[in-house]
C-alpha positions in Angstrom: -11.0 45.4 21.6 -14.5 43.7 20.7 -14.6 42.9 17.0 -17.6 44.4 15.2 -20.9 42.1 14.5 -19.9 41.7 10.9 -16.2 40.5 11.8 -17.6 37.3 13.9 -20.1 36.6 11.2 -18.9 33.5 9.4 -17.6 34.7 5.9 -20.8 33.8 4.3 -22.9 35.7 6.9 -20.9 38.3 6.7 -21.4 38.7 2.5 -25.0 38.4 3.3 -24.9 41.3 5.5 -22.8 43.5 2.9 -25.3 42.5 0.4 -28.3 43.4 2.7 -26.9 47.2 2.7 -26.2 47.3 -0.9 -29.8 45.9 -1.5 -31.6 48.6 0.7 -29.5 51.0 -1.4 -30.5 50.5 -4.3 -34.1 50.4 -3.3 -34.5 47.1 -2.5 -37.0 46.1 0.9 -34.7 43.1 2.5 -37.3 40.8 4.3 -36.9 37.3 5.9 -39.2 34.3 4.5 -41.1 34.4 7.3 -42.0 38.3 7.2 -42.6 38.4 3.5 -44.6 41.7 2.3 -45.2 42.2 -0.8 -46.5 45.4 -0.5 -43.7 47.2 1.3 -42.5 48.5 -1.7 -42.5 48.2 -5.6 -38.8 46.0 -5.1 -38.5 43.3 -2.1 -35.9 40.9 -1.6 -36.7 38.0 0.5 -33.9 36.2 2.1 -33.8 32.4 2.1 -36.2 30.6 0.1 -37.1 27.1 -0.3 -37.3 26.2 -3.4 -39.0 23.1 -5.7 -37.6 19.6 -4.6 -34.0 19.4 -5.7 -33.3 22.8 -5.8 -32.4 23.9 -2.9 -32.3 27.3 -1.4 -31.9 30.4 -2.6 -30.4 33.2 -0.6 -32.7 35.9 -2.1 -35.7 35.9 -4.1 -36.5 39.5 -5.9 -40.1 40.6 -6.4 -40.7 43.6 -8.8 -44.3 45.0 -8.1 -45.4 41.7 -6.3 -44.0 39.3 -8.7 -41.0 37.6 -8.4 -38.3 38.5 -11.2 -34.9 37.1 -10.0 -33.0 35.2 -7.8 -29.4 36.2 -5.9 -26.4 33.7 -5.1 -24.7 34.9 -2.2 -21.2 34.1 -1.7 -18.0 35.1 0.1 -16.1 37.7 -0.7 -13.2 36.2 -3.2 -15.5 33.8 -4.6 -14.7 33.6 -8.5 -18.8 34.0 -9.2 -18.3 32.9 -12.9 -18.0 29.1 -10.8 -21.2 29.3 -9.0 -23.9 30.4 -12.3 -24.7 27.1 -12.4 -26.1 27.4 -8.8 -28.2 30.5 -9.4 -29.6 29.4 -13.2 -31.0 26.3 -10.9 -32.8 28.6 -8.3 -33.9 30.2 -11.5 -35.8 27.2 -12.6 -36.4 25.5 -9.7 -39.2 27.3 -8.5 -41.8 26.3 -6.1 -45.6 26.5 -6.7 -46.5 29.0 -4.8 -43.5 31.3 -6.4 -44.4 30.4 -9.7 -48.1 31.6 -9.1 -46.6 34.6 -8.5 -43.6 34.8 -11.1 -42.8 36.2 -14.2 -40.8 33.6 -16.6 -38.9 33.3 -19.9 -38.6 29.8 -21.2 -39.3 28.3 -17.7 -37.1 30.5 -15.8 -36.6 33.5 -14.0 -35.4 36.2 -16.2 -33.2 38.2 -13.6 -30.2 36.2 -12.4 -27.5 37.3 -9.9 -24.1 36.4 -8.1 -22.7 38.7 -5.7 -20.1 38.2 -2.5 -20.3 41.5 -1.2 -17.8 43.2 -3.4 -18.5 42.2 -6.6 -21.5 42.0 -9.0 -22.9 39.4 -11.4 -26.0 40.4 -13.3 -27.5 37.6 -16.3 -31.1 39.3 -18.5 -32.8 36.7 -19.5 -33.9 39.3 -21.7 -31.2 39.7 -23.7 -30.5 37.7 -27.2 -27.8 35.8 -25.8 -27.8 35.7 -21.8 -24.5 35.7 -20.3 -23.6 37.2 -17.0 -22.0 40.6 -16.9 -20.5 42.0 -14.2 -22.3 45.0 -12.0 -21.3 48.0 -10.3 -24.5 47.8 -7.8 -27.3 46.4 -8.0 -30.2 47.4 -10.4 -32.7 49.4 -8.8 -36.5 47.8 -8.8 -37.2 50.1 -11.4 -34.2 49.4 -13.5 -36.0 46.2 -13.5 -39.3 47.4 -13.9 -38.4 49.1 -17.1 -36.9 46.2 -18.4 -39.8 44.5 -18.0 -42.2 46.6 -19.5 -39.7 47.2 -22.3 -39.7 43.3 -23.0 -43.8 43.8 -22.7 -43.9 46.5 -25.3 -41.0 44.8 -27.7 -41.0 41.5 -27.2 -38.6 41.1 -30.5 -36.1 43.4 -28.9 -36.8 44.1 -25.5 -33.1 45.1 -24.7 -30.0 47.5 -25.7 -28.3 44.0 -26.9 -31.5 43.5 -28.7 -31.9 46.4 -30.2 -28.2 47.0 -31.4 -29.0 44.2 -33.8 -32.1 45.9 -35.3 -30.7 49.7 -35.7 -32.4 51.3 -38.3 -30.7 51.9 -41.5 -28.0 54.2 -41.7 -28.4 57.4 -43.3 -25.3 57.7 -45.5 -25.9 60.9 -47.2 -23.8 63.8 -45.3 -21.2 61.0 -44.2 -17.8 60.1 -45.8 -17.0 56.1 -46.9 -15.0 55.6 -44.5 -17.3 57.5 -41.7 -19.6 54.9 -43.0 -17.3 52.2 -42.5 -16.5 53.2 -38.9 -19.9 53.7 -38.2 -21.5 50.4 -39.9 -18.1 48.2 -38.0 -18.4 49.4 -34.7 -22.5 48.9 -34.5 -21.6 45.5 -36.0 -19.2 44.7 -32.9 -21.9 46.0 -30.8 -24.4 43.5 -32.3 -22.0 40.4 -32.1 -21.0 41.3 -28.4 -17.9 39.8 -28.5 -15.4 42.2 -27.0 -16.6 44.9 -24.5 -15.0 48.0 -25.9 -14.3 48.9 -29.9 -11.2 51.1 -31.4 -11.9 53.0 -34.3 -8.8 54.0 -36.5 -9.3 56.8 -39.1 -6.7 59.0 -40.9 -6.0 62.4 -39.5 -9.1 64.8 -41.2 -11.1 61.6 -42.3 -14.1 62.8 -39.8 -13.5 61.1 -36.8 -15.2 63.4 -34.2 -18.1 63.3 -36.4 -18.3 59.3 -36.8 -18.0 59.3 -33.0 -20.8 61.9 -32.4 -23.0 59.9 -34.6 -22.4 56.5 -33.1 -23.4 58.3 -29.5 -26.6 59.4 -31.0 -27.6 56.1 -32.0 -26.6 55.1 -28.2 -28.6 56.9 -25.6 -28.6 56.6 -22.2 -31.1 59.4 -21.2 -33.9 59.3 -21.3 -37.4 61.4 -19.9 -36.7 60.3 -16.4 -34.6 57.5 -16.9 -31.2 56.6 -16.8 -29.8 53.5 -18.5 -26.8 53.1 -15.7 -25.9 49.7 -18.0 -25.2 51.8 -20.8 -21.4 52.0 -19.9 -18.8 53.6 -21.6 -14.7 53.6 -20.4 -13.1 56.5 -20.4 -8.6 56.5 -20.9 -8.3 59.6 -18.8 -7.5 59.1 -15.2 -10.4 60.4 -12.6 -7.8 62.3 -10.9 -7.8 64.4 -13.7 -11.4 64.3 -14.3 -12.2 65.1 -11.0 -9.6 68.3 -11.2 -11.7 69.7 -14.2 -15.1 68.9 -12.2 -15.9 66.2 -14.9 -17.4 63.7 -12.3 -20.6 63.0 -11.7 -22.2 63.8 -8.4 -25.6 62.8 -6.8 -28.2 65.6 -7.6 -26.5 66.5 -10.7 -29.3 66.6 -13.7 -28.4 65.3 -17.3 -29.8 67.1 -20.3 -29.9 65.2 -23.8 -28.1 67.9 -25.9 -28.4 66.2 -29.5 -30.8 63.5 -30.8 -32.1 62.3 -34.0 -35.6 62.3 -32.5 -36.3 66.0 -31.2 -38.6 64.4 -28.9 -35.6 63.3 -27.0 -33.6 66.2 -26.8 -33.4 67.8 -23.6 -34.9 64.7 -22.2 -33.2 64.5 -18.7 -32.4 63.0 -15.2 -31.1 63.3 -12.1 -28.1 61.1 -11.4 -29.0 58.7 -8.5 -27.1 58.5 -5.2 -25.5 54.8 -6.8 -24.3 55.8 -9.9 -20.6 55.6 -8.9 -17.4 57.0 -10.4 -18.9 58.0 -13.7 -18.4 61.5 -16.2 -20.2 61.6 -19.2 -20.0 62.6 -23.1 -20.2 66.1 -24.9 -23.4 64.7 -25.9 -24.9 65.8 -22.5 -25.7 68.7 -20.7 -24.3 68.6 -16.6 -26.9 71.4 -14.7 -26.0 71.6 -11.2 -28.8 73.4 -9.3 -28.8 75.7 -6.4 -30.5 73.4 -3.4 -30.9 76.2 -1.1 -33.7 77.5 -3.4 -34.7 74.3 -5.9 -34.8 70.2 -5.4 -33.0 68.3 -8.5 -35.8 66.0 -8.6 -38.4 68.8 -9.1 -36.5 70.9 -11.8 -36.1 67.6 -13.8 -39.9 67.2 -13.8 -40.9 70.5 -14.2 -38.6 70.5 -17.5 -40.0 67.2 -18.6 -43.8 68.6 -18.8 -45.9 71.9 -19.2 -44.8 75.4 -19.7 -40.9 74.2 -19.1 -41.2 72.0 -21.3 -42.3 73.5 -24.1 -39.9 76.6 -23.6 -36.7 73.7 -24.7 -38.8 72.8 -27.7 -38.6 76.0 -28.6 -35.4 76.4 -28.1 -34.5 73.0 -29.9 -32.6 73.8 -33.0 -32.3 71.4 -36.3 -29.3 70.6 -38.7 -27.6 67.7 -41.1 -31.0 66.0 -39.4 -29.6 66.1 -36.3 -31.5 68.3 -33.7 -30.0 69.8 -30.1 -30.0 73.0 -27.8 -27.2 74.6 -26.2 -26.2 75.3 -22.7 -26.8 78.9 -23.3 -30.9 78.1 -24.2 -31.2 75.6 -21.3 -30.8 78.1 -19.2 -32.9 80.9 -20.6 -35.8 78.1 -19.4 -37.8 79.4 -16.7 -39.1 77.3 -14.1 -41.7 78.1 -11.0 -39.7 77.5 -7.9 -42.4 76.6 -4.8 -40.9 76.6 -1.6 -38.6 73.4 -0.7 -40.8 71.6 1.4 -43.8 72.0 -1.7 -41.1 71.1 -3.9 -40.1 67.8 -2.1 -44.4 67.0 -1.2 -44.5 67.1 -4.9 -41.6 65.1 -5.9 -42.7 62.5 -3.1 -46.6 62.6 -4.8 -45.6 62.4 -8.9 -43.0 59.0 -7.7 -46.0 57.3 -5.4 -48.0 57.1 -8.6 -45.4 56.4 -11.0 -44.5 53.6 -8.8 -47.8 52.7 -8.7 -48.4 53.0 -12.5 -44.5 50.8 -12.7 -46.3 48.0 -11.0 -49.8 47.9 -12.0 -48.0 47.6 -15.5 -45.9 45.0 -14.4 -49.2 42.9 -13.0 -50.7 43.4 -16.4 -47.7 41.8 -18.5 -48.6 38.4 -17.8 -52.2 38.8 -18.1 -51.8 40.1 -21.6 -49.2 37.2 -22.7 -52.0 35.0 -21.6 -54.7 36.4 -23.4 -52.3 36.5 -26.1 -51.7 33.2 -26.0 -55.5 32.1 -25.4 -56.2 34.3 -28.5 -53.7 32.0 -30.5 -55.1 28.8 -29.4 -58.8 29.9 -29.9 -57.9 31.3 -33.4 -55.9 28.0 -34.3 -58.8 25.4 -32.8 -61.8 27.8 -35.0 -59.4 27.1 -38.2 -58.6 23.4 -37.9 -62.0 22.6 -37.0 -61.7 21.7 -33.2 -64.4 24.0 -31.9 -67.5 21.6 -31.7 -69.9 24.1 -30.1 -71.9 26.4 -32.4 -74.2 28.9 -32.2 -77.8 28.9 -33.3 -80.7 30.9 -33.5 -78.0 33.9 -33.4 -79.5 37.2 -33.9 -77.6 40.9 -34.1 -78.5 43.6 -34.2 -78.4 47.3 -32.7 -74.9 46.0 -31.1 -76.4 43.0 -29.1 -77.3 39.5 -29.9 -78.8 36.4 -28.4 -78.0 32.8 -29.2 -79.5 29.4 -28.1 
């Protein structure tokens, strides 16, 4: 019998092509060096790159709207990846001019770093208050990225969850118990050291556990308007056998609804869960709708109930106490929605994700324009107050909004 293509592939090769699938599957436009298209789609990974002298090659470059964000190490399957960081970091620095004119950097280096053999995952954000590699169960979507990038743009103090953890805002203590308080104040100080991975709370029996979990899960939310933070992990003790008996998975299609938040504006924020997101459940915190696709796309009911008349049928729905606010199951669905046929439904979907791709990367462009002008700010400001700006202005005259000046 004639082995398949992949079994003659050396072992190597044969990652590569694994990692060529999983790419295209999570978004990613695979193209060789010598085809490179920056335009073929908001996320392209381009295969074996030449890099600055002394740095070798890297097996994939990734570009986030035209600008390249991260490298890939590719390695056989078995390969312990924690050995080989070394080898992506110096892809990460190690980049040629014309990369770098096209790069986005922190300190010098790329900020998305990853090791993969096919199998398993590495993923290192340069983003993140300490960077350390974390291991992946696919790779992050271009838009994954994308967010992360504008996050980093809009906070650069705390432009991550591991950033953020650290600056919570202050806990308010009045409808808890001490040792709620405790629980609460320990396990978001583990989170902020990121020492261990998972946290075990131990309280007496009628001390107010379920309520000092409910309001840890508050603090941490995945969903978002349209987004789903699939880094935002959690492990659950019960078996997926039994999960999947109850109908506790996850599928592709389903859609997520927020069901409590302290911000209202986040309640019934929701999502559709994407084709990659794996063996997952999720908390009592959200909302699993399951929609009828002979008549409705999940994509299109998630829109329609993030704007306009849907919308504004869950805010009025929304429902506050203890300062916490939420709608039920039984008001989501009293929401009505205007159903066009499937084809209109999917022409619209298609339409609202050119243009927020298109928005995702224009903003992308603009992030290092404005840490530029930033920067060019700061050094005009600090040459005008030491005295280093030797041209002046004369004859100056303003007035009516214009002026003129020899």
């Amino acid at each position: 019998m004639e082995a398949s293509g992949d079994v003659r592939l050396a072992a190597e090769q044969r990652a590569r092509a694994i990692i060529d699938r999983q790419l295209s599957a999570a978004g990613w436009v695979v193209q060789d060096r010598g085809d490179l298209n920056l335009f073929a789609g908001t996320g392209v990974a381009v295969r074996e790159v030449i890099m600055a002298s002394g740095h070798g090659r890297a097996d994939y470059v990734l570009y986030v709207g035209k600008r390249a964000v991260g490298v890939v190490e590719a390695k056989p399957e078995g390969t312990t990846l924690s050995g080989v960081e070394w080898q992506s970091a110096m892809y990460a620095e190690g980049l040629p001019p014309g990369v770098r004119l096209k790069a986005l950097t922190v300190d010098g280096r790329l900020p998305f770093v990853l090791e993969a053999s096919g199998s398993e995952t590495h993923f290192t954000n340069g983003y993140d208050p300490e960077p350390r590699a974390r291991r992946l169960f696919s790779f992050p979507q271009p838009g994954t990225l994308a967010r992360i990038l504008r996050d980093a743009e809009a906070d650069p103090a705390s432009p991550t969850w591991r950033g953020k953890v650290r600056n919570l805002p202050a806990l308010d203590t009045e409808p808890l118990r001490p040792a709620q308080v405790t629980a609460i104040e320990g396990v978001e100080q583990s989170l902020a050291e990121q020492r261990f991975d998972r946290s075990l709370v131990q309280m007496a029996t009628g001390a107010g556990k379920t309520y000092a979990a409910v309001t840890q899960a508050f603090r941490i939310g995945s969903v978002r308007p349209m987004a789903l933070d699939l880094d935002d992990l959690r492990y659950s003790a019960r078996k997926s056998a039994d999960l999947e008996m109850e109908d506790s998975l996850l599928s592709s299609g389903d859609i997520l609804f927020t069901r409590y938040n302290g911000n209202p504006r986040y309640v019934g924020a929701c999502v559709v869960v994407p084709d990659c997101a794996g063996n997952l459940t999720y908390p009592d915190k959200l909302i699993r709708v399951r929609v009828d696709r002979r008549h409705a796309v999940p994509q299109f009911v998630a829109l329609a109930c993030s704007v306009g008349r849907s919308r504004r049928q869950i805010d009025a729905h929304i429902k506050t106490t203890s300062g916490q606010s939420g709608i039920s199951g039984r008001d989501l669905k009293r929401v009505a929605i205007a159903l066009p046929n499937l084809s209109d439904q999917q022409a619209i979907i298609d339409r609202v994700q050119q243009w927020m791709d298109y928005s995702a990367a224009l903003h992308t462009q603009l992030i290092p324009v404005r840490s530029r002008a930033r920067a060019l700010r700061r050094s005009l400001l600090t040459a005008a107050f030491t005295g280093r700006l030797t041209r002046r202005l004369s004859n100056v005259a303003f007035g009516d909004g214009t002026w003129t000046g020899g």
